[in-house]
C-alpha positions as CSV (number, residue, x, y, z in Angstrom):
1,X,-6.0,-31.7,-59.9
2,X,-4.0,-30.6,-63.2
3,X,-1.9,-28.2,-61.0
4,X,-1.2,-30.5,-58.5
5,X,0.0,-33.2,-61.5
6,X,1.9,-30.5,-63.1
7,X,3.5,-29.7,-59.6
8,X,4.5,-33.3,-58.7
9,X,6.2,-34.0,-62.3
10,X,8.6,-30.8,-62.0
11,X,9.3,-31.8,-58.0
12,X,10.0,-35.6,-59.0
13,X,12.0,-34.3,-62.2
14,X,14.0,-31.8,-60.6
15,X,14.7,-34.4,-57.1
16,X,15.9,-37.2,-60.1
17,X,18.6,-34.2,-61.4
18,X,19.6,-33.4,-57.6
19,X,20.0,-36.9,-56.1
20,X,22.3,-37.7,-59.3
21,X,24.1,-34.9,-58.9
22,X,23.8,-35.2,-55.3
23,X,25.7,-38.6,-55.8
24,X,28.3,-36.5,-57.5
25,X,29.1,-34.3,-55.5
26,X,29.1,-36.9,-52.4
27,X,31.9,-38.9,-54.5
28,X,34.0,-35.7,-54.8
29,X,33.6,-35.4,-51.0
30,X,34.3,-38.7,-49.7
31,X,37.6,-38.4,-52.1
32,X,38.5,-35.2,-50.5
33,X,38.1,-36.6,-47.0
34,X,40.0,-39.7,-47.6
35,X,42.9,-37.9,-49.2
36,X,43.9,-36.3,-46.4
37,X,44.7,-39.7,-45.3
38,X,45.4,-40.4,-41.0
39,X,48.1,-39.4,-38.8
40,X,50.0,-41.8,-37.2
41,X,51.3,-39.7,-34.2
42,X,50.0,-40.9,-30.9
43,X,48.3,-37.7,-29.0
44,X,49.8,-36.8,-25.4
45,X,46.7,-37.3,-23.2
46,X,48.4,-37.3,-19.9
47,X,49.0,-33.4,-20.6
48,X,45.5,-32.5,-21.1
49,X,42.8,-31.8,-19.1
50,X,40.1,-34.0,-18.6
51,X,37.6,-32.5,-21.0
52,X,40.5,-32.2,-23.6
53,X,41.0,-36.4,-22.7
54,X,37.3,-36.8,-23.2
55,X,36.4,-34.9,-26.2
56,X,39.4,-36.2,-28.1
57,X,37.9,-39.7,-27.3
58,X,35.0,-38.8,-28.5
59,X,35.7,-37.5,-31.4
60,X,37.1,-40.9,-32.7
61,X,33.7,-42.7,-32.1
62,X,32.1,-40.0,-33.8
63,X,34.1,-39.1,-36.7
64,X,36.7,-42.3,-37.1
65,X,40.5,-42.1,-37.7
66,X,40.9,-38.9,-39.5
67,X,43.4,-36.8,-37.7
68,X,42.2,-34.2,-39.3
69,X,38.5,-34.6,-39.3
70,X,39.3,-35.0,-35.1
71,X,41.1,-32.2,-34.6
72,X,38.3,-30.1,-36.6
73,X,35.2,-32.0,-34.2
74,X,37.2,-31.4,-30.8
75,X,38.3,-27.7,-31.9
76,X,34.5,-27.0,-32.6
77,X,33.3,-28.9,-29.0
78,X,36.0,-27.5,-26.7
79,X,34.8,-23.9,-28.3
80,X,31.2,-25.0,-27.3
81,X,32.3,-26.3,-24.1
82,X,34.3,-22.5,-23.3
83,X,31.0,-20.3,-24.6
84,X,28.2,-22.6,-22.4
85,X,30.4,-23.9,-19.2
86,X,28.8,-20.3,-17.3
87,X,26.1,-20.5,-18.4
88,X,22.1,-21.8,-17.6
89,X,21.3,-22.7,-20.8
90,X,22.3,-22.7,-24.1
91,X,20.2,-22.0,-27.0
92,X,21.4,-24.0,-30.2
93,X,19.3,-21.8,-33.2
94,X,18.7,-24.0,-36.7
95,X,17.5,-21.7,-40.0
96,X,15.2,-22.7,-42.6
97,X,16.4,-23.3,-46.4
98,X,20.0,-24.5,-46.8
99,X,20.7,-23.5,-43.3
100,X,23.7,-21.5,-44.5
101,X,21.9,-18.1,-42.5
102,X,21.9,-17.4,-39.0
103,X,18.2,-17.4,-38.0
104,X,18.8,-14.3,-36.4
105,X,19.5,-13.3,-39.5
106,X,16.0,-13.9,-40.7
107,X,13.0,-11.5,-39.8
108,X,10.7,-14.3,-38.3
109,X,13.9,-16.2,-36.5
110,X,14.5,-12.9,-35.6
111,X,11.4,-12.2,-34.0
112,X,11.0,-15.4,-32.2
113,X,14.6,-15.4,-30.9
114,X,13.6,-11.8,-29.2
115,X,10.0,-13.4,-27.7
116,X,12.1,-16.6,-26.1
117,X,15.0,-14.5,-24.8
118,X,12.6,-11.8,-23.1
119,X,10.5,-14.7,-21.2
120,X,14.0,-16.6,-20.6
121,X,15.5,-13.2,-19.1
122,X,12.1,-12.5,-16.6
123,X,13.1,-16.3,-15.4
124,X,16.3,-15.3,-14.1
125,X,18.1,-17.7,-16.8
126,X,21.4,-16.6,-17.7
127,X,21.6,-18.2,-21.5
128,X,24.0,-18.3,-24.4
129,X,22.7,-18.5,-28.0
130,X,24.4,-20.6,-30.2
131,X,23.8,-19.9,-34.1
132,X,24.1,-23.6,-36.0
133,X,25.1,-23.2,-39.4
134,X,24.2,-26.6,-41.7
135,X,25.9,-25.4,-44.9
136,X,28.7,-23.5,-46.2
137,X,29.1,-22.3,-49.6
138,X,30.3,-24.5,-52.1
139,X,28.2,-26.7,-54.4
140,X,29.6,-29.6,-52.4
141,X,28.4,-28.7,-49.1
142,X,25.0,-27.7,-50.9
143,X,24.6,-31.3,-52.3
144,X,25.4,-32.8,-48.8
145,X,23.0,-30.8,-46.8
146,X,20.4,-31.6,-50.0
147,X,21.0,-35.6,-49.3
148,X,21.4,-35.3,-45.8
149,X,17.8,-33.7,-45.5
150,X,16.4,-36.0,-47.8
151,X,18.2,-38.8,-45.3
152,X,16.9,-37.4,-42.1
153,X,19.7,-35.8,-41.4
154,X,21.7,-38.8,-40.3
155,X,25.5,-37.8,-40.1
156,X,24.6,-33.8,-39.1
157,X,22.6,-34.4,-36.5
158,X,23.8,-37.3,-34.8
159,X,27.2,-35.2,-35.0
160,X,25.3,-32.1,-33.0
161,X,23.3,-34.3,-30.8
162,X,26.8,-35.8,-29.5
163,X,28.0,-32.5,-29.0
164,X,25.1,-31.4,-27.0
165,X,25.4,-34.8,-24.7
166,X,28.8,-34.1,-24.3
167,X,27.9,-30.7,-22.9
168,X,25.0,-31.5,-20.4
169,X,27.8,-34.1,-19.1
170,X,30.4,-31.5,-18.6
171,X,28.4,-28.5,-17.3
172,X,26.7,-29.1,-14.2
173,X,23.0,-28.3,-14.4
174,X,23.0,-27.1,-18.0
175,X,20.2,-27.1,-20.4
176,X,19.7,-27.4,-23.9
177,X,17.3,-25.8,-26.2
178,X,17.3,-26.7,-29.8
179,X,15.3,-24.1,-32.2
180,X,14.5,-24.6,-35.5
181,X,12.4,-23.2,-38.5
182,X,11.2,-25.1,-41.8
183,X,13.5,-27.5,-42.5
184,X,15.7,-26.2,-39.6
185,X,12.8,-28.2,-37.7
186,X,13.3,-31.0,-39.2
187,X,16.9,-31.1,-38.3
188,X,16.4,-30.2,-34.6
189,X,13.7,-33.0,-34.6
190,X,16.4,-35.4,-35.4
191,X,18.8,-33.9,-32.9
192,X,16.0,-34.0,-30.0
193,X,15.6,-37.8,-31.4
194,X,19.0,-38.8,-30.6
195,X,18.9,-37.0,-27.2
196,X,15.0,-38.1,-26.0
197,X,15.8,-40.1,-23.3
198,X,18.2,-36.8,-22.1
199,X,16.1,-34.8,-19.3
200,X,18.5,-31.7,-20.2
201,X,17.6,-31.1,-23.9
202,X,14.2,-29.2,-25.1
203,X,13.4,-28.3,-28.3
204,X,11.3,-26.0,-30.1
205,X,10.1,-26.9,-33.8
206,X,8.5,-24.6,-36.0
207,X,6.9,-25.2,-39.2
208,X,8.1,-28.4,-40.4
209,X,7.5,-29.3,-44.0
210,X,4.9,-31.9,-45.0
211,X,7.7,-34.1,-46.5
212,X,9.4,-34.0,-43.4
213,X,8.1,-37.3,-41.1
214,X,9.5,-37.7,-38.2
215,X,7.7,-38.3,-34.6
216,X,7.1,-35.3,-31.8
217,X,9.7,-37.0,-29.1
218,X,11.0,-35.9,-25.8
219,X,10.4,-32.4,-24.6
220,X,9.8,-31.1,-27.7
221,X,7.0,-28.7,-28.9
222,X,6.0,-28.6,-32.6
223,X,4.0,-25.7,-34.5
224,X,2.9,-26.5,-37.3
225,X,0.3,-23.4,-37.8
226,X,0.8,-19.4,-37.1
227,X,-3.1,-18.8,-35.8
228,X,-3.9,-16.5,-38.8
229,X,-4.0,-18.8,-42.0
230,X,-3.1,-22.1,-42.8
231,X,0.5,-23.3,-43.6
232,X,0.5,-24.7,-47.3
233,X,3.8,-26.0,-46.8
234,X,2.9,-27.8,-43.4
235,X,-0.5,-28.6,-44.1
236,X,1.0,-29.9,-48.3
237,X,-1.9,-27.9,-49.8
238,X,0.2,-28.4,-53.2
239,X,-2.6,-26.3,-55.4
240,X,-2.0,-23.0,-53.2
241,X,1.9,-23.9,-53.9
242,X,2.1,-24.1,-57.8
243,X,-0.8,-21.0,-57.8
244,X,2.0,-19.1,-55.9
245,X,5.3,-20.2,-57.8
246,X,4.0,-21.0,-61.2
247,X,5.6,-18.5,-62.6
248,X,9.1,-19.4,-61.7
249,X,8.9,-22.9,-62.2
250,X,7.4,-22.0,-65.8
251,X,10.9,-20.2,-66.2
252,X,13.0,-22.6,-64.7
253,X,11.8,-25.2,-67.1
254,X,12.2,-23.6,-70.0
255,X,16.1,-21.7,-69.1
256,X,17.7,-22.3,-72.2
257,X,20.1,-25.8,-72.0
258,X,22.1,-27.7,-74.5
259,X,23.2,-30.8,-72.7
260,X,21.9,-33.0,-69.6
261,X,25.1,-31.4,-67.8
262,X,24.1,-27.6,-68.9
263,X,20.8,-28.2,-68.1
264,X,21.5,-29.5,-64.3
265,X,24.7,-26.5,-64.0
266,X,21.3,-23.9,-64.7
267,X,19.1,-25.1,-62.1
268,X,21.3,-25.7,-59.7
269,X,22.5,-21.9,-60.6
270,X,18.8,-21.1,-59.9
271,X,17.9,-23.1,-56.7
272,X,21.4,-22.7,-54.8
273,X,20.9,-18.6,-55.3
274,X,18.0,-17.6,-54.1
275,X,18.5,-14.6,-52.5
276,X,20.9,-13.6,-55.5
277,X,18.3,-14.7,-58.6
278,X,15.0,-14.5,-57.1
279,X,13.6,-17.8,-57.6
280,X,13.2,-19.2,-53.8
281,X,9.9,-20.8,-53.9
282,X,7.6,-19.7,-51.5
283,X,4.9,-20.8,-49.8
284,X,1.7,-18.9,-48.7
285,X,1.0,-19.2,-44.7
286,X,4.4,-20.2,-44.2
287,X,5.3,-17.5,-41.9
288,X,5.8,-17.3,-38.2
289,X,6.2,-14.1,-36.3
290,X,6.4,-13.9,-32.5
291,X,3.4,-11.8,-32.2
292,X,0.9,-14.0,-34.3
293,X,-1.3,-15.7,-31.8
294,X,0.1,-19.3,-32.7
295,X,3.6,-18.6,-32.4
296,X,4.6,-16.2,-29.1
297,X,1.6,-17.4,-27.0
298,X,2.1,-20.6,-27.6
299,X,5.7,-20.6,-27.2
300,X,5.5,-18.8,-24.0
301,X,3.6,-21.3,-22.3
302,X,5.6,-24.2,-23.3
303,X,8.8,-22.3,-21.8
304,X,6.9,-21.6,-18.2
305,X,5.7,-25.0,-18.2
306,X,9.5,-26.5,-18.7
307,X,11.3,-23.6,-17.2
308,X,9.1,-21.9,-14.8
309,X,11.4,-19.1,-12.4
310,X,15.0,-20.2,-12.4
């Protein structure tokens, strides 16, 4: 019970430093996007095609009078639209952590990605995978995927989920799967909740986090366990958490700091850069590989179920 005390006060005072400077950095990105201000020019729809004439519209419901902010949404859709509009189905893939990885760039994404393509291929599907990238690599964009996750994801996935809509509109008999791991589940959960009442969209959701609280909707299925040992982070067994990553969090609180300002610069140096400090957390169990008896097998089944022999 001490651990789990201990844990809670660091994870409650470290969120109170993040959402403050999560408030921030949100002010410094609203002022950026605002000074770039609207353009006036009135765009020349009679000379574009109809899915030019219909993303463009759609692009000002979604994102609002920002020339530029448009231009950026219909650049990215029309891309989208080019890569999928041969294809059977397109795979949109969601990483874990900041989502600033490809999950084919993980070893577990990696391993699943193969499992679902191999059984997609024996169906006769012709596919196109699509890597979704959350976050880019400024403290900014870290600070906005922070509060955004924290928010259920409310501007990011509505955003994709809009996209994906457009595209089962536009491409005749085209379906959708949405993959994601760790708290790239929780994001495609949200996208699948914006598209549940579309029959094209399917998505695949492995090992959300206990914090994350969202409902199991649509055609969705959700793994929360591998088959060979539990999953502390999906299962919030906080003890086997701190037991694992005392260590660092002993070190993180005690990085030397002058001022409240120093002190939030250091941690955020520390939990930003993983993969360059060392201190990602981790979390025993929390591991899914295509070959463990609750991931590939499992997996498999839901993709003959909604797929079957294209």
């Amino acid at each position: 019970m001490k651990t789990s005390r201990r844990f809670l006060v660091l994870c409650k005072g470290m969120l109170a430093v993040f959402l403050a400077a999560c408030l921030l950095g949100l002010v410094i990105y609203a002022v950026g996007g605002h000074s770039r201000g609207t353009n006036s020019s009135k765009l020349s729809l009679e000379s574009m095609s109809t899915v030019e004439q219909q993303a463009w519209q759609l692009a000002r419901e979604v994102v609002g009078a920002s020339r530029d902010a448009q231009e950026q949404f219909v650049t990215e859709l029309l891309a989208l639209y080019a890569e999928v509009k041969d294809s059977d189905l397109a795979i949109f893939c969601n990483p874990g952590g900041w989502g600033k990885e490809p999950l084919s760039s993980d070893y577990q994404g990696r391993s699943c990605l193969a499992g679902i393509e191999t059984s997609l291929t024996k169906m006769g599907y012709k596919y196109y995978r699509i890597e979704d990238i959350r976050t880019g690599s400024s403290l900014v964009e870290y600070l906005y995927e922070f509060k955004e996750h924290l928010t259920h994801y409310p501007s990011k996935a509505k955003e994709l989920a809009t996209k994906i809509d457009f595209l089962t509109q536009q491409v005749a008999g085209l379906k959708i799967m949405i993959i994601g791991q760790s708290s790239g589940a929780a994001f495609a959960s949200e996208v699948a909740s914006y598209l549940e009442d579309n029959p094209e969209v399917y998505s695949i959701q492995v090992g959300r986090p206990f914090w994350y609280r969202g409902l199991q909707v649509g055609q969705s299925l959700v793994i929360d366990s591998n088959g060979i040992g539990a999953d502390a982070v999906t299962e919030r067994d906080l003890v086997a958490l701190f037991k694992t990553n005392w260590a660092r969090l002993f070190i993180m609180n005690h990085v030397p700091s002058f001022t409240p300002f120093d002190w939030v610069i250091t941690r955020a140096v520390l939990i930003f850069g993983p993969s360059k400090y060392g201190f990602g957390l981790r979390a025993p169990g929390h591991e899914y590989m295509w070959e463990y008896p609750g991931v590939g097998p499992v997996i498999e089944a839901f993709l003959v179920k909604n797929f079957g022999t294209q």
